[in-house]
LUMMI-481296 format. One record per residue (C-alpha): x, y, z; residue number from 0; chain. Coordinates in nm, 3 decimals. Layout:
ATOM       u       v       w   n chain
ATOM       X       Y       Z NUM     A
...
END
This chain:
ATOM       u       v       w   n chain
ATOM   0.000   0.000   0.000   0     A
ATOM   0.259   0.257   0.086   1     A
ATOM   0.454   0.161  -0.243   2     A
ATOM   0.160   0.170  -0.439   3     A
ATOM   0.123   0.577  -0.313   4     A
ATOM   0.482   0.666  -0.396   5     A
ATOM   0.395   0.560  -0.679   6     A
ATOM   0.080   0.780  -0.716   7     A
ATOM   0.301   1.058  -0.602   8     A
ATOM   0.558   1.055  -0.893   9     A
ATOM   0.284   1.016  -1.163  10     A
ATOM   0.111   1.363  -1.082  11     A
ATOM   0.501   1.463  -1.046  12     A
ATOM   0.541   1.399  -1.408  13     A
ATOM   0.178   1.563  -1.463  14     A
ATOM   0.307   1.869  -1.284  15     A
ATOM   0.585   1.887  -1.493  16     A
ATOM   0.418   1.843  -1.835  17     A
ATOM   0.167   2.111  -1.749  18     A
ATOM   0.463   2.360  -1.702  19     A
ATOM   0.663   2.283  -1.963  20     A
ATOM   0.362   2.291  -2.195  21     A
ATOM   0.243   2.633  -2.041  22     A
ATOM   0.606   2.772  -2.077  23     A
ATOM   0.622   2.681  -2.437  24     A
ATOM   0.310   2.795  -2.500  25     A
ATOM   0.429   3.124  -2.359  26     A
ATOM   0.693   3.175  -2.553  27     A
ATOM   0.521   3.087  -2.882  28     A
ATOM   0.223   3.395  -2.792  29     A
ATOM   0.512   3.631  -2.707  30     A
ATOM   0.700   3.560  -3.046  31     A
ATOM   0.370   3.601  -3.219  32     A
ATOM   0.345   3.986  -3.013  33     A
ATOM   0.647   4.064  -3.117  34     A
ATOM   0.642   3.972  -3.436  35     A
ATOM   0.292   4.146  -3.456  36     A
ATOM   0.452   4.436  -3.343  37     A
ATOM   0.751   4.482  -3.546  38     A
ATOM   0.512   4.424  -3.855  39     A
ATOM   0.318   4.723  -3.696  40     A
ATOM   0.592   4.932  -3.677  41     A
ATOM   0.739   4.850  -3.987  42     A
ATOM   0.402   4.953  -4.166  43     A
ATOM   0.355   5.261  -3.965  44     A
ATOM   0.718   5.361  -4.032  45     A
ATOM   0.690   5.283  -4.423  46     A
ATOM   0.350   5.483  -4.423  47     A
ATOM   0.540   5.782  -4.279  48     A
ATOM   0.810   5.754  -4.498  49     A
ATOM   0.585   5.754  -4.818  50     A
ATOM   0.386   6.037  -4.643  51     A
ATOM   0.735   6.224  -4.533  52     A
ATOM   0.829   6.137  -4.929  53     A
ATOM   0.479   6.303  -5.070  54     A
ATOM   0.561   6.629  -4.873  55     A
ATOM   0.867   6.668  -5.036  56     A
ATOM   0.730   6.625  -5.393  57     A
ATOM   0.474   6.879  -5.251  58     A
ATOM   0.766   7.106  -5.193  59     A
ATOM   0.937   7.023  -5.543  60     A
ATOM   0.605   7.096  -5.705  61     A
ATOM   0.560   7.416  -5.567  62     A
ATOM   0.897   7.552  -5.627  63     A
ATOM   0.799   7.445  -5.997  64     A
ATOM   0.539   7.699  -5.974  65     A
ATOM   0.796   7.977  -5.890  66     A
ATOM   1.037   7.917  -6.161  67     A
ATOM   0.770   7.929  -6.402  68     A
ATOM   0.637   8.253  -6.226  69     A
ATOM   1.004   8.353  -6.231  70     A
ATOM   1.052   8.310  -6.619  71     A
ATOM   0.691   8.502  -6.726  72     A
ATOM   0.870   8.749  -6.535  73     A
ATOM   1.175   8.752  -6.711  74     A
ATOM   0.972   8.736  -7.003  75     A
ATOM   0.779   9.032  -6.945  76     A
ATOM   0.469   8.792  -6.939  77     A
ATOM   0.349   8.832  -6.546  78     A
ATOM   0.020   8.927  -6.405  79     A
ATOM   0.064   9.252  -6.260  80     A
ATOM  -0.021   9.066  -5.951  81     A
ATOM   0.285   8.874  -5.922  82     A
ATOM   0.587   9.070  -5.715  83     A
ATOM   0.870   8.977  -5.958  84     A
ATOM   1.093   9.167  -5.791  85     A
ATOM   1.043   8.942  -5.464  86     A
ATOM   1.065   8.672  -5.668  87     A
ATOM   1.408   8.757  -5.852  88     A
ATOM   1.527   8.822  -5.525  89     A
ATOM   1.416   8.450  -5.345  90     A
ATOM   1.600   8.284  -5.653  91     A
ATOM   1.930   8.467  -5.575  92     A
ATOM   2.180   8.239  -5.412  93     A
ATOM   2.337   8.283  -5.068  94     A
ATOM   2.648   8.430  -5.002  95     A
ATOM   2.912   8.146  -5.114  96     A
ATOM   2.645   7.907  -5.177  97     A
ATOM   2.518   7.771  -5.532  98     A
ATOM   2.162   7.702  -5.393  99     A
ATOM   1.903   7.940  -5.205 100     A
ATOM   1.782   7.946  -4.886 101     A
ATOM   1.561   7.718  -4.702 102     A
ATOM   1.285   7.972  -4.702 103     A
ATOM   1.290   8.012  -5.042 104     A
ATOM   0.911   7.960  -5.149 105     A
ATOM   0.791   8.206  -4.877 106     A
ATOM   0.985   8.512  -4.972 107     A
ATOM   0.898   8.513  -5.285 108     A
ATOM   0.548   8.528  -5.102 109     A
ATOM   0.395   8.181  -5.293 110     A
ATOM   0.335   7.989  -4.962 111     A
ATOM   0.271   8.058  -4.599 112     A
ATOM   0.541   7.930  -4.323 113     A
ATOM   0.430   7.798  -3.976 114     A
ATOM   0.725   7.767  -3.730 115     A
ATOM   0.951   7.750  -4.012 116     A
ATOM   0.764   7.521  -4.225 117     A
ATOM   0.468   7.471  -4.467 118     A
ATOM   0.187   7.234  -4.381 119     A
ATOM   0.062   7.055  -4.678 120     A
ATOM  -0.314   7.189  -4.718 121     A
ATOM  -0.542   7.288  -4.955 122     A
ATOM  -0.673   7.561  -4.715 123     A
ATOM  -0.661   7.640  -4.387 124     A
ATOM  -0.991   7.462  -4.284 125     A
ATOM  -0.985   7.126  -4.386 126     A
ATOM  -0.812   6.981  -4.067 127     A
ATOM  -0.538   6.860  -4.301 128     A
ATOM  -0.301   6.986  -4.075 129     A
ATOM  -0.436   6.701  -3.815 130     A
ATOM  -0.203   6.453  -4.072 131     A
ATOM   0.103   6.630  -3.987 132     A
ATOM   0.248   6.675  -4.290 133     A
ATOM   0.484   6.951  -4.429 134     A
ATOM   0.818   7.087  -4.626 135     A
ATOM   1.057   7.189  -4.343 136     A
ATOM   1.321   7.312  -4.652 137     A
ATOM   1.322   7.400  -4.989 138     A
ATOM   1.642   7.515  -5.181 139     A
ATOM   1.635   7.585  -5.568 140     A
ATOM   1.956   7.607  -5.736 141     A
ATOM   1.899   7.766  -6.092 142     A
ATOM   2.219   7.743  -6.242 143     A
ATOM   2.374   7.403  -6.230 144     A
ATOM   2.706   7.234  -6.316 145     A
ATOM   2.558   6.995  -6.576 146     A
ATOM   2.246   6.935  -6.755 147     A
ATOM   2.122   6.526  -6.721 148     A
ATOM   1.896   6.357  -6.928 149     A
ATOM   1.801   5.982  -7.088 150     A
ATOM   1.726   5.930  -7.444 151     A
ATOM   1.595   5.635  -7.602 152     A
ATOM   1.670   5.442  -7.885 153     A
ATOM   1.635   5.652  -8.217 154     A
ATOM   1.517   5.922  -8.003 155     A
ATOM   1.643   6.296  -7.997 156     A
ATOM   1.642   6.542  -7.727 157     A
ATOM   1.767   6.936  -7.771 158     A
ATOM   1.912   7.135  -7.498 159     A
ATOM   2.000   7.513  -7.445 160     A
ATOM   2.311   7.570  -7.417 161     A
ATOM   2.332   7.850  -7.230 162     A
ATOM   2.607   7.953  -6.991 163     A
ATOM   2.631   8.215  -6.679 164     A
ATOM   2.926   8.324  -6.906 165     A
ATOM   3.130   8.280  -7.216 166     A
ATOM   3.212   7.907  -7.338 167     A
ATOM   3.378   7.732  -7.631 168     A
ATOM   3.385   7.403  -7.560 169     A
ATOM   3.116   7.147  -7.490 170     A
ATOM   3.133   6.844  -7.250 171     A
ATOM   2.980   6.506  -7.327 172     A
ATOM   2.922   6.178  -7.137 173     A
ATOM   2.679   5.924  -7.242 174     A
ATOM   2.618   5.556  -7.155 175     A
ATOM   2.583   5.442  -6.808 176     A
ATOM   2.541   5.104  -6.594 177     A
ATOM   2.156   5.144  -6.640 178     A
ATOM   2.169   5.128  -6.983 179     A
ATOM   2.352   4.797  -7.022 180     A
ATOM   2.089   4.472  -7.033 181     A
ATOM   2.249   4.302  -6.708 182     A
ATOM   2.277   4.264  -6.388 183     A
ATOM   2.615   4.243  -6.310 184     A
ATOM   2.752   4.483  -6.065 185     A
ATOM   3.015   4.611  -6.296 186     A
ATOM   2.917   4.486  -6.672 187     A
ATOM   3.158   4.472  -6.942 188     A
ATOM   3.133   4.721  -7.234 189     A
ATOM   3.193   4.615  -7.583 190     A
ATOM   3.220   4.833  -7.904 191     A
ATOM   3.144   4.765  -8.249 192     A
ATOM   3.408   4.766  -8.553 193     A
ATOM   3.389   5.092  -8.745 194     A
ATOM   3.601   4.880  -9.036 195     A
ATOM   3.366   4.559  -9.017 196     A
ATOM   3.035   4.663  -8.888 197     A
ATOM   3.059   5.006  -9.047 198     A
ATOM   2.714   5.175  -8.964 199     A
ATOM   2.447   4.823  -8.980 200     A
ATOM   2.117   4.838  -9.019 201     A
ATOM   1.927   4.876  -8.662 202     A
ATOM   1.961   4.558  -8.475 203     A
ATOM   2.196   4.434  -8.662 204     A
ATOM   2.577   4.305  -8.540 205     A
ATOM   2.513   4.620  -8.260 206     A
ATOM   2.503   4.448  -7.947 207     A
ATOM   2.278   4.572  -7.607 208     A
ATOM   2.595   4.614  -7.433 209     A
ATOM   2.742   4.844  -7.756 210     A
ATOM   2.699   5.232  -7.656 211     A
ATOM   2.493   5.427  -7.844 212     A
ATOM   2.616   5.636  -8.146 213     A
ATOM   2.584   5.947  -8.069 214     A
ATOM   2.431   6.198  -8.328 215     A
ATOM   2.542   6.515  -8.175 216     A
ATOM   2.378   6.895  -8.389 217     A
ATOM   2.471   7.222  -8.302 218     A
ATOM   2.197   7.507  -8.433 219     A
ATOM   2.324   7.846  -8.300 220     A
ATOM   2.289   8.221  -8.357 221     A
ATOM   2.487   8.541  -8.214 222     A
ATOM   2.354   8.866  -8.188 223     A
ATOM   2.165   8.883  -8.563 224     A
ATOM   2.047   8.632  -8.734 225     A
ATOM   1.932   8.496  -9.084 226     A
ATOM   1.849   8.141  -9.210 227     A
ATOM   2.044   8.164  -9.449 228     A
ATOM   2.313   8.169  -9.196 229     A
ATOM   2.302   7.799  -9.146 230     A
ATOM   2.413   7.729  -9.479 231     A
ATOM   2.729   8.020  -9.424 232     A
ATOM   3.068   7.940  -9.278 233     A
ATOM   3.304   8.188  -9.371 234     A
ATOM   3.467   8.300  -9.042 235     A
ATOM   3.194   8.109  -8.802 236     A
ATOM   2.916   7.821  -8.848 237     A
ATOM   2.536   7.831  -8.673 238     A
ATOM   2.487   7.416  -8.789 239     A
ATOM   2.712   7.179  -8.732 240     A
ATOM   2.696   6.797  -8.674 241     A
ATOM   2.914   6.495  -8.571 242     A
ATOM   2.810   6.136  -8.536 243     A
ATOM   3.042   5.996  -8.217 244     A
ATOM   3.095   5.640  -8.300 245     A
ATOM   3.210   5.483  -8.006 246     A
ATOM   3.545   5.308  -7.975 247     A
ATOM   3.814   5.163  -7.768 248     A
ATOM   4.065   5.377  -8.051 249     A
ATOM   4.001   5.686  -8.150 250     A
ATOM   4.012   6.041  -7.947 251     A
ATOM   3.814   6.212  -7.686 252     A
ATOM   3.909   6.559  -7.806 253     A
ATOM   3.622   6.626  -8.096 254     A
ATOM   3.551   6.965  -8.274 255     A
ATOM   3.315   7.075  -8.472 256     A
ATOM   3.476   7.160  -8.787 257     A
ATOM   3.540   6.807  -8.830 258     A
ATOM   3.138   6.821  -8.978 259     A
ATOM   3.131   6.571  -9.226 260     A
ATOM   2.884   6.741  -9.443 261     A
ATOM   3.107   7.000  -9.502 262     A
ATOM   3.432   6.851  -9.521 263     A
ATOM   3.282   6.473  -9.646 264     A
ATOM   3.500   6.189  -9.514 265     A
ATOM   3.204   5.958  -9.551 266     A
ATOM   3.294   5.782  -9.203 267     A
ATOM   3.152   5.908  -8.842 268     A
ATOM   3.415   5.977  -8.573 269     A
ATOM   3.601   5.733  -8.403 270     A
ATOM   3.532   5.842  -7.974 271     A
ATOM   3.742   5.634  -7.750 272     A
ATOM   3.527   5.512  -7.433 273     A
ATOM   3.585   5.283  -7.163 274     A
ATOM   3.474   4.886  -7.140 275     A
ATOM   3.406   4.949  -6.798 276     A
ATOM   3.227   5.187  -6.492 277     A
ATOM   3.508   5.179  -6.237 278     A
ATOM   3.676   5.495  -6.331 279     A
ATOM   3.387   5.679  -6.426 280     A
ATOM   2.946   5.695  -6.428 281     A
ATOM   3.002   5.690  -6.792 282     A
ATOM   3.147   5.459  -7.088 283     A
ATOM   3.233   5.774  -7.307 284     A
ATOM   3.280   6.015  -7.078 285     A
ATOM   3.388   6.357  -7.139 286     A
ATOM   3.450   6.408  -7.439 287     A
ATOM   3.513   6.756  -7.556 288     A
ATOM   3.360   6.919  -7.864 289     A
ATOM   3.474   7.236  -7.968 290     A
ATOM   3.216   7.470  -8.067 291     A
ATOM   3.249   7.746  -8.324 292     A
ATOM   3.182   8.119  -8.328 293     A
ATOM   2.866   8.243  -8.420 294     A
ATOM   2.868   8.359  -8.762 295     A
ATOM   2.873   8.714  -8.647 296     A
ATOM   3.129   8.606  -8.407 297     A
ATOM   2.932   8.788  -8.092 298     A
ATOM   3.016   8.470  -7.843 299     A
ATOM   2.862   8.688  -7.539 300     A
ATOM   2.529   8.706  -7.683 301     A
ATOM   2.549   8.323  -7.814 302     A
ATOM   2.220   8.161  -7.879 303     A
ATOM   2.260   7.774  -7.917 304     A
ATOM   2.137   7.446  -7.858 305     A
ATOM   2.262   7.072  -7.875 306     A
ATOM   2.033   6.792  -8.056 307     A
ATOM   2.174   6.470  -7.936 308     A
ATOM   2.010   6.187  -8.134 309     A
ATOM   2.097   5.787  -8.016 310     A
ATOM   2.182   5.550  -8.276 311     A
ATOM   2.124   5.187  -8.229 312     A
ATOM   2.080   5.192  -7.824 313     A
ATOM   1.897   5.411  -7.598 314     A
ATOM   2.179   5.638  -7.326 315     A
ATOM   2.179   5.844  -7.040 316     A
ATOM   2.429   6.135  -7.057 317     A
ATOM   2.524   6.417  -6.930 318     A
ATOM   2.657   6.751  -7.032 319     A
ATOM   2.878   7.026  -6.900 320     A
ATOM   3.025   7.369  -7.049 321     A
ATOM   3.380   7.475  -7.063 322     A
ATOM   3.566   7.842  -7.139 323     A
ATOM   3.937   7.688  -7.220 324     A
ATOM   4.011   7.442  -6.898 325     A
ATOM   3.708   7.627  -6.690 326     A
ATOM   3.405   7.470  -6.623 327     A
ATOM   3.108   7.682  -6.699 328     A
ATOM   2.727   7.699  -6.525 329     A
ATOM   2.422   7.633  -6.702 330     A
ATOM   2.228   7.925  -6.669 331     A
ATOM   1.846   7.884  -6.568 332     A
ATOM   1.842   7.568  -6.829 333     A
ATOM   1.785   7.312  -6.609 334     A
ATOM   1.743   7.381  -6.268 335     A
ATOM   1.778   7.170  -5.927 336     A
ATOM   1.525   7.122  -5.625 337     A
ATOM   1.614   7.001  -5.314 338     A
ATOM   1.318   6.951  -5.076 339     A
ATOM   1.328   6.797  -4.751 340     A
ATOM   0.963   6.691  -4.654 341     A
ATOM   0.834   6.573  -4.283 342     A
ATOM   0.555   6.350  -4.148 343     A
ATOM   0.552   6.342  -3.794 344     A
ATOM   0.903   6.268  -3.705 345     A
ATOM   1.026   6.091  -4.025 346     A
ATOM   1.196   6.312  -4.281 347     A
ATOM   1.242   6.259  -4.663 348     A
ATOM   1.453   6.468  -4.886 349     A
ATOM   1.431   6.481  -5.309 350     A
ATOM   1.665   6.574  -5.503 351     A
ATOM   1.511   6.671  -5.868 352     A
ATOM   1.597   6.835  -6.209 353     A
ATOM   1.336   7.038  -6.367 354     A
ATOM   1.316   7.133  -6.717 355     A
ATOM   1.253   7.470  -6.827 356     A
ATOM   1.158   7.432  -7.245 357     A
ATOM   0.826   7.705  -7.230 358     A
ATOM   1.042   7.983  -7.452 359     A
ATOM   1.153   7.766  -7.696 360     A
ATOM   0.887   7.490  -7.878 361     A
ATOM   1.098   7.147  -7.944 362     A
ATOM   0.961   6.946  -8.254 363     A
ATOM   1.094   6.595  -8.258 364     A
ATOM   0.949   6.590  -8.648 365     A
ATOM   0.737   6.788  -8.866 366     A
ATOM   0.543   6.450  -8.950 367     A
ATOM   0.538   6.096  -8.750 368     A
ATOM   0.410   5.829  -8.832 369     A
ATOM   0.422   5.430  -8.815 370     A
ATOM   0.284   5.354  -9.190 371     A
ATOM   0.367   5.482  -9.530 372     A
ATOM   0.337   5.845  -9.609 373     A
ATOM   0.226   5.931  -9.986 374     A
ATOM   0.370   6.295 -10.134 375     A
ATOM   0.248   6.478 -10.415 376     A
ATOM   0.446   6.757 -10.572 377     A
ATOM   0.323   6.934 -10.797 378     A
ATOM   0.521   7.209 -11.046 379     A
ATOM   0.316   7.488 -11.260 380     A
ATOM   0.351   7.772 -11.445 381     A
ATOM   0.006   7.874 -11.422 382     A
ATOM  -0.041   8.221 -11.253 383     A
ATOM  -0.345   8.150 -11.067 384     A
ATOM  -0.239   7.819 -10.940 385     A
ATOM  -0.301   7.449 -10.980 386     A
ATOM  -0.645   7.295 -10.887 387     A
ATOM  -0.659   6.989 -11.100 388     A
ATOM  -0.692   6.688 -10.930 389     A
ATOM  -0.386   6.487 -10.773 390     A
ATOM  -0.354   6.096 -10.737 391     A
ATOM  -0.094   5.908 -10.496 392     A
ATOM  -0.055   5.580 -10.520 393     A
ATOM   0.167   5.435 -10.255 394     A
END
């Protein structure tokens, strides 16, 4: 009898035990399950504020988009008489030893309100949108920048004024980065087709994804006078000039316009050496120089020009920059930069962004575009009222 309750006693031991153990574990598998709750919660709350932090600071890049466009109607004598131009003019002026503005840029020039140093994002002052918490603590605008950046596709042509804070004679281009080669490899190799074998192919032909594009680069430029027949003239200047860069592991990265081929035919594009790789520079041709001729009229100070750059065979990002001899040059008020900082709650976001400035000048990419045939009739008379008999095109 008395073994038979030791015995009794060690079985609701082992009970005792079980119920623990199982009570423990399930203890620990609930608090994992908190925490992991939890850290999902604050994951998504912190991502929402980010996003949110990240929308005010496109609010504040958006806004200062609206002052440099109030800024050049003001320049061009195109204002409302309601706009202060003169606070404006004075907003976009740089601080002392600084390339950018101030902070406080978009409420001197008197386009937004400040509250304790910032600007809530509203659409007026009574729909409790300032219960979200959202604002741009900082907005700088820097209108003349070192370069001038910009992504063209295949067969595609973009034209940019080139237009310096001063005199410049040379012009600076870089084209074909990482993101333009088809891979994924951290640091792709770049190869280049053979000007002697491939010669200029048809498109997609023997020119590889990982080729650089060939670069169609036009100058169109005026001086102080101009005339259209002054793009045909070239006695002691040029206003049109253009060189098609074929990239090249030979060749030279010193280029100048002269070299046109349409006026001095060589019936071959120009050899530009580039790089098979993106460890010593962003860019696989990168900076090659281009010298750029006087104006016809030779007034370089009032210099009215602009670069088409056209890519052949593969699409490029590139970049441009303006030299005076060995000096670098600023773009002036051709592309400008934003820098917004933007806050929700306590998590900040800042944007860095380029904004393009094309409203006084239109840019055509063609006169006509289309995808099927186009049918032409010309039609030559000597008759002094005209010709209205009836045309036929047969495609």
């Amino acid at each position: 009898m008395q073994r038979f309750v030791q015995g009794h006693r060690q079985s609701g031991a082992v009970s005792l035990f079980v119920v623990i153990f199982a009570a423990l574990l399930m203890t620990v598998v609930t608090v994992g399950f908190v925490q992991l709750m939890l850290k999902d919660q604050q994951q998504a709350t912190t991502s929402d504020l980010s996003q949110s932090a990240y929308d005010s600071a496109q609010a504040g890049v958006e806004d200062a988009k609206r002052l440099l466009l109030l800024d050049q109607a003001c320049r061009n004598n195109a204002a409302a008489s309601t706009i202060n131009c003169a606070a404006i003019a004075a907003a976009l002026t740089p601080t002392a030893g600084d390339s950018e503005t101030s902070c406080d840029t978009l409420s001197k020039a008197g386009l937004v309100g400040e509250t304790n140093n910032e600007t809530i994002i509203q659409q007026s002052t009574t729909d409790n949108a300032s219960k979200l918490n959202q604002a741009y603590t900082c907005v700088k605008i820097g209108v003349n920048t070192d370069d001038y950046k910009g992504q063209i596709g295949v067969n595609e042509s973009s034209i940019v004024p080139i237009t310096g804070v001063g005199t410049f004679d040379t012009v600076e281009l870089s084209w074909f980065n990482k993101d333009d080669v088809s891979t994924s490899d951290i640091n792709p190799t770049v190869e280049f087709p053979n000007l002697s074998v491939d010669g200029l192919p048809p498109v997609g032909i023997k020119w590889k994804e990982n080729y650089p594009a060939l670069m169609r680069t036009q100058l169109i430029q005026t001086g102080g006078s101009f005339k259209l027949s002054d793009f045909n003239d070239n006695s002691g200047g040029s206003n049109a000039n253009t060189l098609f860069l074929y990239p090249s592991l030979a060749g030279s990265v010193a280029k100048d316009f002269a070299l046109d081929a349409r006026r001095s035919p060589l019936n071959a594009p120009q050899q530009t050496a580039c790089k098979s790789s993106f460890t010593d520079s962003e860019y696989s041709c990168s900076k090659i120089t281009i010298k750029v001729p006087s104006p016809i009229d030779g007034n370089v100070a009032q210099r009215n020009a602009y670069l088409r750059l056209s890519a052949l065979y593969n699409g490029a990002h590139y970049s441009i920059r303006l030299k005076n001899g060995s000096e670098y040059v600023k773009f002036d008020r051709v592309q400008p930069e934003v820098d917004s900082t933007g806050r929700a709650n306590d998590m900040f976001r800042r944007v860095k962004a380029r904004v393009e400035l094309k409203g006084d000048f239109t840019y055509p990419e063609a006169a006509v575009d289309m995808q099927g045939n186009l049918c032409k009739n010309f039609t030559v008379t000597d008759a002094e009222d005209g010709f209205t008999g009836a045309t036929s095109c047969t495609p």
